[in-house]
C-alpha positions in Angstrom: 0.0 0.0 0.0 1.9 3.2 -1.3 0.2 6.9 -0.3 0.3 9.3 -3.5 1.1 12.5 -3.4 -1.8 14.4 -4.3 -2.2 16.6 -1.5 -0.5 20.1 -0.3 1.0 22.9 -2.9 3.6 22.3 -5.3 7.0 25.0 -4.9 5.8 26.8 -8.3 2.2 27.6 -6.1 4.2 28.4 -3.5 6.2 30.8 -5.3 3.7 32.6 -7.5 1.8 33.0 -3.9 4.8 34.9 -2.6 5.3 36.8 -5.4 1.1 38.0 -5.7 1.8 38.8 -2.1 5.2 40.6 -2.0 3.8 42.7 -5.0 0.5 43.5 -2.7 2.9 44.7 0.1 4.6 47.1 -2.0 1.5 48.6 -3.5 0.5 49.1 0.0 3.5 50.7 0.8 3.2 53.0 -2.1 -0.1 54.2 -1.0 0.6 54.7 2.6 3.8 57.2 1.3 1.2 58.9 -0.4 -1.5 59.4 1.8 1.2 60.4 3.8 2.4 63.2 2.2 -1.2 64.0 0.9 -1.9 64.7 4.5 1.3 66.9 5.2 0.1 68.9 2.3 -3.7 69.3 3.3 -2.3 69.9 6.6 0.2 72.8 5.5 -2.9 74.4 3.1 -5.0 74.7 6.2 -2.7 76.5 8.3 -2.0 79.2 5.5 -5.9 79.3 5.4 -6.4 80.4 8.8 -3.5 82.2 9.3 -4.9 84.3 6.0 -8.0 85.0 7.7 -6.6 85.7 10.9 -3.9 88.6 9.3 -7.5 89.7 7.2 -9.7 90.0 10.2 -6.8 92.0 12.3 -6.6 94.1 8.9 -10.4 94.7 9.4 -10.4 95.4 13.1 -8.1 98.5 12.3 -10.1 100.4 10.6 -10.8 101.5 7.4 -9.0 104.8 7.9 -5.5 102.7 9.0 -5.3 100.7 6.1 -1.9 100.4 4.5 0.1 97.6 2.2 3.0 95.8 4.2 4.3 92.5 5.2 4.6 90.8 8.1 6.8 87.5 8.1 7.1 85.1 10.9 9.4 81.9 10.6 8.8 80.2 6.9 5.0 81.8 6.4 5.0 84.9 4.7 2.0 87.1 4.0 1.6 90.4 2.3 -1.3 92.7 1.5 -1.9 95.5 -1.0 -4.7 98.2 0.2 -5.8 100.1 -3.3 -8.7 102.4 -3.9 -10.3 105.1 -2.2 -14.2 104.0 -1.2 -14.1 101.2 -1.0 -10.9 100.1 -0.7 -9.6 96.6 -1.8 -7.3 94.8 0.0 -5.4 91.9 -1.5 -3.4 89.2 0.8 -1.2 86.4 -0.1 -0.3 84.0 2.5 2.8 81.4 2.0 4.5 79.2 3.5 7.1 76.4 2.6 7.7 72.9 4.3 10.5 71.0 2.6 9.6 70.4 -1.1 5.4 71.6 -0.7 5.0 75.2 -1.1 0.7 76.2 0.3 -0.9 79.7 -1.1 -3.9 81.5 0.0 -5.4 84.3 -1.1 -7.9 86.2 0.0 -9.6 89.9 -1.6 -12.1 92.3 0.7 -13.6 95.5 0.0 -14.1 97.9 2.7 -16.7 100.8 2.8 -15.5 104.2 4.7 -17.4 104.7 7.6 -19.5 107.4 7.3 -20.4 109.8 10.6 -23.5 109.4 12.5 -25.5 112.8 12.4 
């Protein structure tokens, strides 16, 4: 009475298995790198954002009557603002700041009325 050898994989089963799984491994890889820096980026964007609207809404609280162009520049983030026009006046204000090879921009534009005296 001899037992065949019918049951269990073969090496070449074996092998393709490991190769169908080493190739999943790096694709997963790839996309954790990715999401990775994806989120570096979104996070970077967001912090120009509201440090734009943060610089506009001090801008705002000054008054109408003390608006001027300048720059202000603190570590890597840089903005800048540009106050044209009479009544109203527009400001402009670019926001940016670098983290290694990602570079975020924000821009924001408001118009602002001259108060006008109460009677």
């Amino acid at each position: 009475m001899s037992k065949g050898l019918g049951s269990g994989f073969t090496l070449v089963e074996v092998m393709v298995a490991l190769v169908v799984l080493a190739v999943s491994v790096l694709g997963l890889s790839a996309a954790v790198s990715v999401v990775s820096s994806n989120t570096k980026i979104s996070h970077l964007r967001t912090k120009v954002s509201v440090r734009a609207q943060a610089e506009m809404e001090r801008l705002l609280a000054s008054g109408p009557d003390r608006l001027g162009s300048g720059a202000v520049v603190q570590g890597d983030l840089h903005v800048q603002w540009e106050v044209s026009g009479v009544s109203p006046k527009q400001i402009l204000l670019v926001a940016r700041q670098r983290l290694g090879r990602w570079e975020a921009a924000d821009t924001l534009v408001t118009f602002v009325a001259a108060r006008s005296a109460d009677p």
